[in-house]
C-alpha positions as CSV (number, residue, x, y, z in Angstrom):
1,X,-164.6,-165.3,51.9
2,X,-166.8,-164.0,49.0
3,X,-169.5,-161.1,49.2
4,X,-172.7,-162.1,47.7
5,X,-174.3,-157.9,46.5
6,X,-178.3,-158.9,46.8
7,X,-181.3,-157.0,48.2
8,X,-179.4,-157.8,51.5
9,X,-175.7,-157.5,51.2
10,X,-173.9,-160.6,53.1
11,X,-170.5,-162.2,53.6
12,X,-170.1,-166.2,53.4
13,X,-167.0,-168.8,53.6
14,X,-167.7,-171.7,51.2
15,X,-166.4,-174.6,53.3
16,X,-164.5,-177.3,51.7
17,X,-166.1,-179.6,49.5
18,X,-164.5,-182.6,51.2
19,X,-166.7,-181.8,54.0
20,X,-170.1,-181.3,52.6
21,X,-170.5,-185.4,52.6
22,X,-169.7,-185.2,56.3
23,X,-172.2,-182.4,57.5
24,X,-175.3,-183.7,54.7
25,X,-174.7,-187.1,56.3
26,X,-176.1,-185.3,59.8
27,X,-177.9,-182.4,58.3
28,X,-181.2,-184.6,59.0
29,X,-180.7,-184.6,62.9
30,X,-179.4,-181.2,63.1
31,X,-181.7,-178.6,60.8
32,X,-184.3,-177.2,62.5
33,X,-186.0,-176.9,58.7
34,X,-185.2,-175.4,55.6
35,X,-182.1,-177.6,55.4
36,X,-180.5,-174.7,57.8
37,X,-177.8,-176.3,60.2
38,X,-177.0,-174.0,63.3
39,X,-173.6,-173.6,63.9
40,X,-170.8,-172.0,66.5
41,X,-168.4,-170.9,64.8
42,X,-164.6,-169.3,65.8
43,X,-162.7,-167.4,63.5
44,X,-159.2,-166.2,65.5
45,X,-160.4,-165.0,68.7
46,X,-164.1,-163.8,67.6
47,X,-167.2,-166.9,68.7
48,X,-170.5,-166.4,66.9
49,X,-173.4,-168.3,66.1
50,X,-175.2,-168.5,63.0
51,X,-176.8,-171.2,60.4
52,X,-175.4,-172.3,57.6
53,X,-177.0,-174.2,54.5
54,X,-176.2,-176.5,51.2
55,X,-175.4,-174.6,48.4
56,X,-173.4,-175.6,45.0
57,X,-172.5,-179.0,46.5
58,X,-171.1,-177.6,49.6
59,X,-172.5,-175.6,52.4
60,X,-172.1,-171.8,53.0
61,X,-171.2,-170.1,56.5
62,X,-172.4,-166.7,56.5
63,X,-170.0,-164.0,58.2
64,X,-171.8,-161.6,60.6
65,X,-169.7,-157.8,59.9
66,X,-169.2,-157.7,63.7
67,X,-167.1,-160.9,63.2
68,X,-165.5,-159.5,59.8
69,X,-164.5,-156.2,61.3
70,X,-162.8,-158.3,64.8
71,X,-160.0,-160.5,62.5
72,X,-160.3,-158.2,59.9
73,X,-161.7,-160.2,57.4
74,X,-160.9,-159.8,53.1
75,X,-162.4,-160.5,50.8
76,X,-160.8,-164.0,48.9
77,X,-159.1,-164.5,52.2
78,X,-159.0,-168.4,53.0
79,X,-160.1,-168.5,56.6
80,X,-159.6,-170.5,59.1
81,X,-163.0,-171.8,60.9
82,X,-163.7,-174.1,64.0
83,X,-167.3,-175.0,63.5
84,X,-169.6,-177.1,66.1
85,X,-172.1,-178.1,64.5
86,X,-175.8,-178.0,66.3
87,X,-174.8,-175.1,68.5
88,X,-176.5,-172.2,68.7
């Protein structure tokens, strides 16, 4: 997980590159524009929804604080994610 300090402050999971080929191959039928992808997502016990997009030849799930604070979420932590794509 990696903190990106903007005009917004946000936390994201960079998923694994491996997968980007996968998800771009179905991005098409499942952005509702923008290239955005909705998503549920788990992380431990916590379920939220979100959207994540392409960026740096991978695609970027962004980590809501309410889910960060629940598993207790660091910063450089790998993280285990179960993602269904589509979902919102």
């Amino acid at each position: 997980m990696w903190h990106w300090r903007g005009p917004a402050p946000y936390h994201f999971i960079s998923l694994p590159v491996e997968l980007a080929d996968e998800i771009k191959a179905r991005a098409r039928e499942l952005t509702y524009g923008w290239g955005m992808i909705p998503v549920a997502a788990t992380i431990g016990t916590t379920r939220f929804t979100t959207s994540m997009y392409e960026k740096d030849g991978t695609y970027i799930l962004p980590i809501k604080n309410a889910v960060r604070f629940a598993e207790e979420l660091e910063i450089g932590a790998l993280i285990l994610v179960d993602i269904d794509l589509g979902h919102t």
